[in-house]
C-alpha positions as CSV (number, residue, x, y, z in Angstrom):
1,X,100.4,81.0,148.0
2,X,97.7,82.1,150.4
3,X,93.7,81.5,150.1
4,X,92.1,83.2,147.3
5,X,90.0,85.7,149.7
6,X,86.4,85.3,148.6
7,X,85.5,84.2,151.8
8,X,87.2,87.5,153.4
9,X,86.1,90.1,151.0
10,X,82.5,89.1,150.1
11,X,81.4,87.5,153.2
12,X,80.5,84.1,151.4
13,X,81.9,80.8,150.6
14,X,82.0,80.3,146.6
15,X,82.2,81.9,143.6
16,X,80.1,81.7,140.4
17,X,81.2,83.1,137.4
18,X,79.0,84.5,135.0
19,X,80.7,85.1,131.4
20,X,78.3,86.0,128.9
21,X,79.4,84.6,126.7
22,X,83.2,83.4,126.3
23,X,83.8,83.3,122.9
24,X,80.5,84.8,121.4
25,X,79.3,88.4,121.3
26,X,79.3,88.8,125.0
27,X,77.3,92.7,125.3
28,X,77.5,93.4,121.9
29,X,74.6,91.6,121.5
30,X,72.7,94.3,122.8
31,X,73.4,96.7,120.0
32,X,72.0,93.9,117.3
33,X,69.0,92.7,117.0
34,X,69.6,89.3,115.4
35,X,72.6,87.6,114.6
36,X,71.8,86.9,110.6
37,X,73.8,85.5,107.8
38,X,74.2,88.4,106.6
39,X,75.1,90.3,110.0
40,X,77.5,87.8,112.0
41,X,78.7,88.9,115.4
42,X,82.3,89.4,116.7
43,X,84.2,86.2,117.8
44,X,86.6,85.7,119.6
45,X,88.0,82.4,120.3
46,X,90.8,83.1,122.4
47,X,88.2,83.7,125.1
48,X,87.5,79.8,125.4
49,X,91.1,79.3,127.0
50,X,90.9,82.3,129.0
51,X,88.1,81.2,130.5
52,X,89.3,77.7,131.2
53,X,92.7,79.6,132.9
54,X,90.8,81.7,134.9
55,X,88.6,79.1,136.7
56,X,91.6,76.6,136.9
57,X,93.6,80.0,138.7
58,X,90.8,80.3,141.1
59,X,90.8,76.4,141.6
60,X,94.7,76.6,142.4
61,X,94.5,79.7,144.6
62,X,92.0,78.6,147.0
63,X,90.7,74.6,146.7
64,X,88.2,75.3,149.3
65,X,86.2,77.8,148.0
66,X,82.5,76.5,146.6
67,X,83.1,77.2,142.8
68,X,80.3,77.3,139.8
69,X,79.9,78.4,136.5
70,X,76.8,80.0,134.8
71,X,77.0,78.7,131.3
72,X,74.3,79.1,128.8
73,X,72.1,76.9,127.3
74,X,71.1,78.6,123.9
75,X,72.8,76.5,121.2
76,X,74.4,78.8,119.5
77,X,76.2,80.9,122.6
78,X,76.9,77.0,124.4
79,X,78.8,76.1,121.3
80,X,81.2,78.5,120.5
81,X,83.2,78.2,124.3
82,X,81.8,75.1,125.6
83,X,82.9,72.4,123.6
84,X,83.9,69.1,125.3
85,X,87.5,70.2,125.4
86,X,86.4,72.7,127.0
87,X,84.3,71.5,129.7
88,X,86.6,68.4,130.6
89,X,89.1,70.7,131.4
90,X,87.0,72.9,133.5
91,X,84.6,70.4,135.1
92,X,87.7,69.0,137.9
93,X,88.0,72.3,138.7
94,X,84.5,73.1,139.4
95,X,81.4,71.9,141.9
96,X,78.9,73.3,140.0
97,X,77.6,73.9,136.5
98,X,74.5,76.7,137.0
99,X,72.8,76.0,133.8
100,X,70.9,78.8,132.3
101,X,68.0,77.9,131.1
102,X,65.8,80.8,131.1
103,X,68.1,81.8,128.2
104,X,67.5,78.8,125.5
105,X,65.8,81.1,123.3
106,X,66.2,85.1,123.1
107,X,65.3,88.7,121.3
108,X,68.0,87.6,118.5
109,X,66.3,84.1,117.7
110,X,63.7,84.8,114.5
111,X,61.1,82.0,115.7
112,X,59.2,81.7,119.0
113,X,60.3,78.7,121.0
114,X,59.8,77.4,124.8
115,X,63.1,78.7,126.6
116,X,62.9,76.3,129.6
117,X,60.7,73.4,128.8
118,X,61.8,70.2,129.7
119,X,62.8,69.2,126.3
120,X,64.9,72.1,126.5
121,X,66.8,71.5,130.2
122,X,67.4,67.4,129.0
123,X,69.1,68.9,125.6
124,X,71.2,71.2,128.0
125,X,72.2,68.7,130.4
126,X,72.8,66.1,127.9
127,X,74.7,68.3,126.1
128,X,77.0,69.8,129.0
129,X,77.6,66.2,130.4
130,X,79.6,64.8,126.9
131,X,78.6,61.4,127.5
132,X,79.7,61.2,131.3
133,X,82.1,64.0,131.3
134,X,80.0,65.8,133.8
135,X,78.5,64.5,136.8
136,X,74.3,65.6,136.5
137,X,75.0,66.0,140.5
138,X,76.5,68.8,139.5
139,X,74.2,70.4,137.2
């Protein structure tokens, strides 16, 4: 099969896919203010998988190429894709995990909070490694 031709085409040597967010409201988000009891957002779960199949595809095409995820940190977007399932499949695939801080909190959270405090990056990366799943060399 030949190389997956990121290299070629984009005149760099990785890829980092940004899905936001697998699984959750991905744009829609935009046309809600708050995600509320009484208001829930689409899901769609299928996404999860698709998202694991598509970095593994990358992986397989091209084993070379520098390969990271942007994956969110706001509890309720990391949980609906990112479960541990999830992320022990995709973590041999990958060599890094971009976490997004800057997006712990947002317009559709009803309460102030800090979005990238350091409590809030040691619940991310404690939460993305499972345990050990996930090397924090990586993160």
């Amino acid at each position: 099969m030949p190389p997956f031709p990121s290299e070629r085409l984009t005149c760099s040597d990785g890829i980092d896919l940004d899905w936001e967010f697998p699984v959750g409201n991905g744009a829609f988000y935009k046309a809600c203010e708050i995600d509320t009891e009484d208001h829930k957002l689409p899901e769609r779960p299928y996404e999860a998988d698709a998202y694991v199949d598509l970095v593994q595809h990358i992986r397989h095409l091209d084993a070379d190429t520098i390969l990271s995820v942007a994956v969110p940190a706001r509890k309720e977007d990391r949980e609906l894709a990112f479960t541990k399932e999830t992320v022990e499949k995709m973590d041999p695939c990958l060599d890094e995990w971009n976490l997004m801080t800057y997006d712990a909190m947002n317009r559709r959270d009803q309460k102030a909070l800090h979005h990238a405090g350091s409590a809030v990056i040691k619940d991310v990366v404690e939460y993305y490694q499972f345990g050990d799943v996930v090397d924090k060399k990586k993160m």
